[in-house]
N, C-alpha and C positions, 0 to 999 in steps of 0.2 A: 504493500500500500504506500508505504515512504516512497520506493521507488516511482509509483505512479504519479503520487504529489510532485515529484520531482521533473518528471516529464513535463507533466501541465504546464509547470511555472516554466521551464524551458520553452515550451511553445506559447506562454503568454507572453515572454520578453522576445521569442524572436518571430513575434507574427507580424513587427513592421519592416521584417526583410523578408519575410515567405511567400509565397505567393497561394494562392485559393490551395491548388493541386497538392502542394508540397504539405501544406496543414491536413488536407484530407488523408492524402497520406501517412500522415505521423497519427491521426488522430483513428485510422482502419488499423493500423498495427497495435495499438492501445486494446483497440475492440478485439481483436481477433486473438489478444493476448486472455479475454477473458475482464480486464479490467472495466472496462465501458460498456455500456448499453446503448444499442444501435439508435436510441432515440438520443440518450445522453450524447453519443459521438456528434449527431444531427445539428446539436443545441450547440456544442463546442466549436465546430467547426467555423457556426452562424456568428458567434461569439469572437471568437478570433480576429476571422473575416474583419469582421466590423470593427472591430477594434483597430485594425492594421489601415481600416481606409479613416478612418478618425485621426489617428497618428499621423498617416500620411496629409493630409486634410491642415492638420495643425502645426505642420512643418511646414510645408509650400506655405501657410500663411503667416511664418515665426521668418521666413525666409527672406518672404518676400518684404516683410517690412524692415527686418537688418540689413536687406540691400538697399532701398530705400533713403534709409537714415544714412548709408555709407555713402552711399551717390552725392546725397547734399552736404553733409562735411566733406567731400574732397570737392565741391563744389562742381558734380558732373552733371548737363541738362537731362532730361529727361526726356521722352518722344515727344510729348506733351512743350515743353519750353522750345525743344525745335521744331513744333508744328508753328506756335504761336508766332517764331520770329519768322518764319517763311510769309506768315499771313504779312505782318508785317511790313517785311520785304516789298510784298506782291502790293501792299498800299502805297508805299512812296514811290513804288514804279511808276503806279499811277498818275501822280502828282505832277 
């Protein structure tokens, strides 16, 4: 049973590198050890899943705002600033 707690927590920490296939996998050899119930594996797997796309979810967006912040301390424009000065541009062309 130790052992099996042990597996779990191993595939709770590495289900934001795993992918669907590779948890189902680890999670049918649990079952087929005897350890799991074919509903419990169902529930784990869904559990996991979800968890590793949260993580991932929560990273892209941890990410994306420390590049952000980094962009404007080193003081690099954005799409957005060189859209604006092309607009710009395009106005005193006019003129």
């Amino acid at each position: 049973m130790k052992k099996t707690g042990t597996t779990l927590l191993q595939l709770g920490l590495g289900a934001l590198v795993l992918t669907k296939e590779k948890i189902e996998k680890a999670v049918e050899q649990i079952m087929e050890k005897g350890n799991i119930s074919k509903s419990d594996a169902r529930s784990l797997v869904n559990q996991l899943v979800d968890k590793g796309e949260k993580a991932e979810k929560e990273l892209d967006r941890k990410l994306e705002k420390m590049l952000a912040g980094l962009m404007k301390k080193l003081d690099i424009p954005t799409q957005k600033d060189v859209n604006e000065l092309r607009a710009e541009i395009e106005k005193l062309k006019k003129k």
